[in-house]
C-alpha positions as CSV (number, residue, x, y, z in Angstrom):
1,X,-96.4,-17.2,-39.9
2,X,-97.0,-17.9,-43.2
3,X,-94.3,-20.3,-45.6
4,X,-93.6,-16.5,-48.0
5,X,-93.0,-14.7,-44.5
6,X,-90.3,-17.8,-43.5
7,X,-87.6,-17.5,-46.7
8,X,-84.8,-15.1,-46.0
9,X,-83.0,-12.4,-48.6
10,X,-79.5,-13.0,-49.4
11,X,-78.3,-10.2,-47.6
12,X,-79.7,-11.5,-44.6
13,X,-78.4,-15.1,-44.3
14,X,-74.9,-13.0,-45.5
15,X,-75.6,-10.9,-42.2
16,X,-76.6,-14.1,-40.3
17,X,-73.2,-16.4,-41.1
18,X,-71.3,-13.4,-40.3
19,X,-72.5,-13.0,-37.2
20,X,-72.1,-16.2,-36.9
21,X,-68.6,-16.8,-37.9
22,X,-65.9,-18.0,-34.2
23,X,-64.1,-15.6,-33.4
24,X,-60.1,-16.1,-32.4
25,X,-59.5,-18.5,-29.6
26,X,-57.7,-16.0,-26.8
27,X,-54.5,-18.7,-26.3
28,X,-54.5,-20.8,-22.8
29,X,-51.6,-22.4,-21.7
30,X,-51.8,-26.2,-21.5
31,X,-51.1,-28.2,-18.5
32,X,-47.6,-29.6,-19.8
33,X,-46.9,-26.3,-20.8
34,X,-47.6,-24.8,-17.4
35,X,-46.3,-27.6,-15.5
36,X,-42.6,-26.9,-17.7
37,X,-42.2,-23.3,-16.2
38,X,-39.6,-23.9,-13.2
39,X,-38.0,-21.4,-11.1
40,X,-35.1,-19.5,-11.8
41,X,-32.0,-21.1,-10.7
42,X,-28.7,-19.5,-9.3
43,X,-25.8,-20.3,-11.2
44,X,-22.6,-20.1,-10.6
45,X,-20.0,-20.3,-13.4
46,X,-16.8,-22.4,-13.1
47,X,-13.9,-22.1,-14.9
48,X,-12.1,-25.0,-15.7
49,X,-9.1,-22.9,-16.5
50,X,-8.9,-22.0,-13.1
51,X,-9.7,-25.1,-10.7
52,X,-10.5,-24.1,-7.0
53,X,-7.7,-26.4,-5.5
54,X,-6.9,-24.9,-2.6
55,X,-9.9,-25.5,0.2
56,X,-12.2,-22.3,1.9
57,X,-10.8,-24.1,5.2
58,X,-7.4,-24.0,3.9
59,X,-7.6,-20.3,2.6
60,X,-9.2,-18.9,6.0
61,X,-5.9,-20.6,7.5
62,X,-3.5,-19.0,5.0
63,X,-5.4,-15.9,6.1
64,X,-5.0,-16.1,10.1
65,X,-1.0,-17.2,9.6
66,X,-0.3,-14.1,7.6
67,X,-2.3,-11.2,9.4
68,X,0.3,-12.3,12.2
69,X,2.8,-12.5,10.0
70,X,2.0,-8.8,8.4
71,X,2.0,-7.3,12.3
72,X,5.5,-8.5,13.0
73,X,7.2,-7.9,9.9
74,X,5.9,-3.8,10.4
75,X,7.1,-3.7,13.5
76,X,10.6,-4.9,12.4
77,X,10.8,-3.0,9.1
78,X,9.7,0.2,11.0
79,X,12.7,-0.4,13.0
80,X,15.1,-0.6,10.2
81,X,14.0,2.3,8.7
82,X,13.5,4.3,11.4
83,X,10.1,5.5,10.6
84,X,6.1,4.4,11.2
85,X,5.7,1.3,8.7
86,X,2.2,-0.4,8.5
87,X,1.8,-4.1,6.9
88,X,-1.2,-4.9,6.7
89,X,-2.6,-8.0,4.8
90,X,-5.1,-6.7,2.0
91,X,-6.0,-10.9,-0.5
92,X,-5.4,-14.2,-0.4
93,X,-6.4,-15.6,-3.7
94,X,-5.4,-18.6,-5.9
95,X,-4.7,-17.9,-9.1
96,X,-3.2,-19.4,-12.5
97,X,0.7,-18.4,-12.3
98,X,0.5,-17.0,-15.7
99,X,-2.1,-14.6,-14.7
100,X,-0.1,-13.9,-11.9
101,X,3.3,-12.9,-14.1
102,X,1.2,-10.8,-16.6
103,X,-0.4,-8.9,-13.9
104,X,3.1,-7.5,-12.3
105,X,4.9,-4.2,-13.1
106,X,8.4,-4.4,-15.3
107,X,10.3,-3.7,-14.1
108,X,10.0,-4.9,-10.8
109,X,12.2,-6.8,-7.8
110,X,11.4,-10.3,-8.8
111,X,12.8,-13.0,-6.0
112,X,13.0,-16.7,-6.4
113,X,13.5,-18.4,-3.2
114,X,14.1,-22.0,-2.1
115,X,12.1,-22.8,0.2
116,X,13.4,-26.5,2.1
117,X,12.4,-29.2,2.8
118,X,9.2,-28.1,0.0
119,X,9.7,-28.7,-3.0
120,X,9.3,-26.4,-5.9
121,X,10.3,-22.4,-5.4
122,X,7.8,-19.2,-3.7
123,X,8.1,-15.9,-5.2
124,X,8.4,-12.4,-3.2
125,X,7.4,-9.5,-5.3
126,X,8.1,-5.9,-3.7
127,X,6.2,-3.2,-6.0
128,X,8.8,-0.4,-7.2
129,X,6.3,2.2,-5.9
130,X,7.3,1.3,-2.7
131,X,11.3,-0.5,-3.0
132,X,12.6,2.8,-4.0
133,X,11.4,4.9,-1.1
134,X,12.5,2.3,1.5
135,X,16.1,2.2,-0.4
136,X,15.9,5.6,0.2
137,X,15.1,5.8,3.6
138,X,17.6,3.7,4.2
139,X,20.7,5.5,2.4
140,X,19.6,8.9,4.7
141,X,16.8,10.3,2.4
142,X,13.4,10.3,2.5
143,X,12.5,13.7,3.2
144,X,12.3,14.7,0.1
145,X,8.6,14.3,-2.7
146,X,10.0,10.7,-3.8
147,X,10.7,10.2,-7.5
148,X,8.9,7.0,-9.1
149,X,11.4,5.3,-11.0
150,X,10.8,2.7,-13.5
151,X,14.1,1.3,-13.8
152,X,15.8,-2.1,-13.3
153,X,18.2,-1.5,-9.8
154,X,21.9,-1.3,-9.6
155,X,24.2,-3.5,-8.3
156,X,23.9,-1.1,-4.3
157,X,20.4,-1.3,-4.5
158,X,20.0,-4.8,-4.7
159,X,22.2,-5.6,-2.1
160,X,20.4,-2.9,0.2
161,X,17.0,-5.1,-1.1
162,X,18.5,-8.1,0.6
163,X,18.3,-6.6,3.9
164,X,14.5,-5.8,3.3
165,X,14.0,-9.7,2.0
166,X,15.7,-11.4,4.9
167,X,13.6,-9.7,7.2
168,X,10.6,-10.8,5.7
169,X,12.0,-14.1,5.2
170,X,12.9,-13.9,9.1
171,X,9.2,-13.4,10.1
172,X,7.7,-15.8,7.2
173,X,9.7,-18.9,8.6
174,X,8.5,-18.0,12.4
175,X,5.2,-17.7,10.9
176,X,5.3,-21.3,9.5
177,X,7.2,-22.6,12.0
178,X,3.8,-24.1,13.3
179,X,2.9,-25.5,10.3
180,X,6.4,-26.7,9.2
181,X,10.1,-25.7,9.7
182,X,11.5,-23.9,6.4
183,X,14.7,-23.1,5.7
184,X,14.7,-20.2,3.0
185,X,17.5,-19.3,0.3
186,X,17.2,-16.5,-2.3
187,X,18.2,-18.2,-5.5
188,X,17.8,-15.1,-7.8
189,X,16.6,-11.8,-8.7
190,X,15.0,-10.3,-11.8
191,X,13.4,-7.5,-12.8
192,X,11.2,-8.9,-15.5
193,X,9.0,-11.6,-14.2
194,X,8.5,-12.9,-17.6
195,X,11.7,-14.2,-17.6
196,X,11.3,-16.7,-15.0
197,X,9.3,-19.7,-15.2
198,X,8.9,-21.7,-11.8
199,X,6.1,-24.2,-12.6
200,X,3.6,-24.3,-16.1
201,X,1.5,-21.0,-16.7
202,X,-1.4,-22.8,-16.1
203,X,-0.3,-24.5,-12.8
204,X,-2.8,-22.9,-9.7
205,X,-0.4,-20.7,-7.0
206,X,-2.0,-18.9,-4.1
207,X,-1.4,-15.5,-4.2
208,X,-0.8,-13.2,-0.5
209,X,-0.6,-9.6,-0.7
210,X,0.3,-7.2,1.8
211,X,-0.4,-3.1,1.7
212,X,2.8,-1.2,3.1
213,X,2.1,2.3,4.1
214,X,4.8,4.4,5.0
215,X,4.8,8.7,4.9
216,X,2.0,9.0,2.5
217,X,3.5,6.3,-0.2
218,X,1.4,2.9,-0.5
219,X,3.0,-0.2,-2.1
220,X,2.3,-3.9,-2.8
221,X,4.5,-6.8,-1.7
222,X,3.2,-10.5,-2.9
223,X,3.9,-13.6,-1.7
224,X,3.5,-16.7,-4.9
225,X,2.9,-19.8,-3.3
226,X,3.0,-23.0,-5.7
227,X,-0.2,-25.0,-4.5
228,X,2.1,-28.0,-5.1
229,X,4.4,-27.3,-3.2
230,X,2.1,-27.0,-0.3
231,X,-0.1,-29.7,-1.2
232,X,1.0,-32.4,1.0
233,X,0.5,-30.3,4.3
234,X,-3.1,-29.1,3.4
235,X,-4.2,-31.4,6.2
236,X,-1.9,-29.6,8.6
237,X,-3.5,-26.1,8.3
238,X,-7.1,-27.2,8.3
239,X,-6.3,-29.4,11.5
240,X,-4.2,-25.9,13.0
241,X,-6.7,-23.9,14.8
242,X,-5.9,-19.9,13.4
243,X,-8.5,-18.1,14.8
244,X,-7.4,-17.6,18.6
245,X,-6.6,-19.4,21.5
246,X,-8.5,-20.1,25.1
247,X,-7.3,-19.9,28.3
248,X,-6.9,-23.4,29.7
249,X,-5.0,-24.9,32.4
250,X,-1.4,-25.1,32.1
251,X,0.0,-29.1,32.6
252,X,3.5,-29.8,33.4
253,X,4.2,-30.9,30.0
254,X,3.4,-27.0,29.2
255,X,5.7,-25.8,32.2
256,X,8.4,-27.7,31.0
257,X,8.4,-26.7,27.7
258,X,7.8,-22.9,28.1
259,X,10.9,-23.6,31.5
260,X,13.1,-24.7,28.3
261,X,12.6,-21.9,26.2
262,X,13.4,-19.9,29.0
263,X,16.3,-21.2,29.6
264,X,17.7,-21.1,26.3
265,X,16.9,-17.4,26.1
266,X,19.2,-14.6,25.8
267,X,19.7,-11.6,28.4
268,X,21.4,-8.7,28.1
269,X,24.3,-8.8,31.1
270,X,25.6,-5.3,31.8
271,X,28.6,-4.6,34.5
272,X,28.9,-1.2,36.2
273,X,32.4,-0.3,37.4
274,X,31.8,2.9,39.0
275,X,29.6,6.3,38.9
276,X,30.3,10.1,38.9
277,X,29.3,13.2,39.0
278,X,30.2,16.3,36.9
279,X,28.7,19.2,35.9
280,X,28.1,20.2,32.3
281,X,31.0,22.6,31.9
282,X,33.1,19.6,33.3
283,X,31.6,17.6,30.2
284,X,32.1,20.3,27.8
285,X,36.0,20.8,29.0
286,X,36.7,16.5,28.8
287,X,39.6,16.1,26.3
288,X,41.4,12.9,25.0
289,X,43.8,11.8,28.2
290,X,41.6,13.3,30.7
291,X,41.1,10.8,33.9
292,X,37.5,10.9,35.8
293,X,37.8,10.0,38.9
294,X,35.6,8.1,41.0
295,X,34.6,7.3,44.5
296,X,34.1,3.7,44.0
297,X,37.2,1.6,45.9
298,X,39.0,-0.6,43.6
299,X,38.5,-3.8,46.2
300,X,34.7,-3.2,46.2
301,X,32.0,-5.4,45.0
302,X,30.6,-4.1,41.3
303,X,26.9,-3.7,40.2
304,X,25.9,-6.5,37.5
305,X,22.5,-5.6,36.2
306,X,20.3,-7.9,33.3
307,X,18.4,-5.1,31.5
308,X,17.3,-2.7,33.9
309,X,17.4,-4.8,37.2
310,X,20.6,-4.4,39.3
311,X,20.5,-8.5,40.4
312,X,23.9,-9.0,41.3
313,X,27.6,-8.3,42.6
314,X,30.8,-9.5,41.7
315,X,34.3,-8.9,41.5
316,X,36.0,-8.1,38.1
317,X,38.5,-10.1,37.1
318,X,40.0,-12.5,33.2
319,X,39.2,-15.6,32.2
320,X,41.0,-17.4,29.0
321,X,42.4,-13.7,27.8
322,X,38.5,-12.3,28.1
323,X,37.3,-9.9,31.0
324,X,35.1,-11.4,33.4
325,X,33.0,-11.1,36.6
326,X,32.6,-13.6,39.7
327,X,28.9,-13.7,40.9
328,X,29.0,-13.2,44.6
329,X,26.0,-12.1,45.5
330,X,22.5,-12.1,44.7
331,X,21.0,-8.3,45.2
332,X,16.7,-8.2,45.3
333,X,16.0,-5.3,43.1
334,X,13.9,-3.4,45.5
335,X,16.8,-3.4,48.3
336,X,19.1,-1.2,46.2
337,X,17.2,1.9,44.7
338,X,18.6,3.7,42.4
339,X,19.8,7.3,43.8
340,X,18.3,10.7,42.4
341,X,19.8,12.7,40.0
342,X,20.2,16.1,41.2
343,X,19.0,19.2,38.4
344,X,21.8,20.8,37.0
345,X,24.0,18.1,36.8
346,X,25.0,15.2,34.4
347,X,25.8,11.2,35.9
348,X,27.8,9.4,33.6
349,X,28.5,5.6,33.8
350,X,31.5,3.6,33.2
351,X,30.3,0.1,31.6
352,X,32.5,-2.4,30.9
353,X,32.9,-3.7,27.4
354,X,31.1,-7.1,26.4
355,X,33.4,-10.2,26.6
């Protein structure tokens, strides 16, 4: 190749340093910079607005105690109001006590209690959606669609309240009574919780509520604990065992102590002074004055029963200006069955009055 055949046009060494030119670096991460992608984390947010004071261990106590707690106090209140009541424990949650107050209804049935030998005060709030029904049920209603009122209550129904409170203060102390022996007195009642002030707003209080369900209504009742007041016997509930009990041998220290209990127990004593037999027309005809007369002999042993079990017989008698009855004997109840009524007719007992 000849030197003329070597030299290159413009346009060509233009052409050449184009194709020439780098092109743009495709970007690689750099060691550091791989090295500084980590894992996502789980976080979990705290607010210290709200300190976690009260223990998970300490919680899933509260929580055992009160699902007992919620089972008796149905049982009583269905009693009382003479219908099917269901209690059944729906949170246990600690809270600020100002987010507690701002989340109730006004007006509502607000009760401060004393709660000895603790100090500070719990709270019992009954929701209105459920007060009023169970006032009602109590004054002879309830089978009418119930009315929700939003209305402070009268002077009646808070006394009628009272009987609703002490039973649930009855079951609450038995509840505790493992834990620690309260004595409970209702200091007050409002109907705007805003009013009343029991510790600073942003003081922490565990918070129990309970469901009650009763013919188709559904109602809140809340127990507000003070976690200060309670503070002190943390130790106690973790160191209780709540979640059940195994069977295990019984010691004499246990058969003494259940033999006291016993012992200190009450039975219901009842006293039959004589039977008879009467038809229904008989019944119908009985007016004031009438005498019913008997075949039992006057000088003859009487019948003392405890509940349904005739145990005893003894001779009736006064003691300090109060009827009485000598034990005499002990009866077995399976040596005296009790006789058959025959159809048709009505047996009507004579029982003495308590003393």
């Amino acid at each position: 190749m000849d030197e003329k055949e070597q030299i290159l046009s413009e346009s060509e060494v233009e052409s050449l340093l184009e194709n020439l030119a780098p092109a743009e670096p495709t970007p690689v991460a750099k060691p550091r910079e791989r090295a500084a992608v980590k894992p996502k984390l789980k976080v979990t947010p705290y607010d210290f607005k709200r300190p976690e004071r009260v223990g998970k261990e300490q919680m899933r106590a509260l929580q055992s105690l009160h699902e007992g707690f919620g089972r008796n106090f149905g049982s009583s209140l269905s009693a009382l109001l003479r219908t099917v009541v269901e209690v059944k424990l729906t949170s246990v949650d600690q809270l600020t006590f100002a987010e507690f107050v701002f989340g109730l209804e006004v007006p509502t049935c607000f009760i401060v209690l004393d709660a000895e030998p603790l100090k500070g005060n719990f709270i019992v709030d009954i929701n209105p959606s459920i007060l009023y029904p169970m006032l009602d049920r109590m004054l002879g209603g309830g089978k009418e669609d119930p009315v929700m009122l939003r209305r402070p209550m009268t002077e009646i129904e808070r006394r009628l309240s009272q009987r609703i409170t002490n039973l649930f203060l009855e079951h609450l102390q038995q509840s505790w009574s493992n834990v620690i022996d309260l004595e409970f007195n209702i200091i007050r009642l409002e109907s705007n919780p805003q009013l009343v002030s029991i510790v600073p707003p942003n003081e922490v209080v565990v918070l129990i509520g309970f469901e009650i369900a009763m013919q188709g209504l559904r109602g809140l009742i809340n127990l507000c604990i003070p976690y200060n007041s309670i503070e002190r016997f943390s130790s106690t509930l973790v160191a209780n065992s709540w979640s059940g009990y195994g069977r295990g041998m019984i010691n004499s220290e246990t058969q003494a102590h259940i033999g006291m209990a016993v012992e200190q127990s009450e039975a219901e004593l009842i006293v039959t002074l004589a039977t008879s037999r009467i038809t229904t027309s008989e019944l119908l005809g009985l007016r004031v004055g009438d005498v019913i007369t008997t075949s039992h002999d006057v000088h003859a042993p009487l019948v003392v029963s405890i509940g349904n079990q005739e145990r005893y017989l003894g001779m009736p008698g006064a003691m300090k200006g109060k009827k009485a009855i000598q034990i005499q004997e002990v009866v077995p109840p399976v040596d005296r069955p009790k006789p058959n009524k025959p159809s048709g007719e009505r047996s009507e007992k004579i029982v003495a009055p308590k003393s």
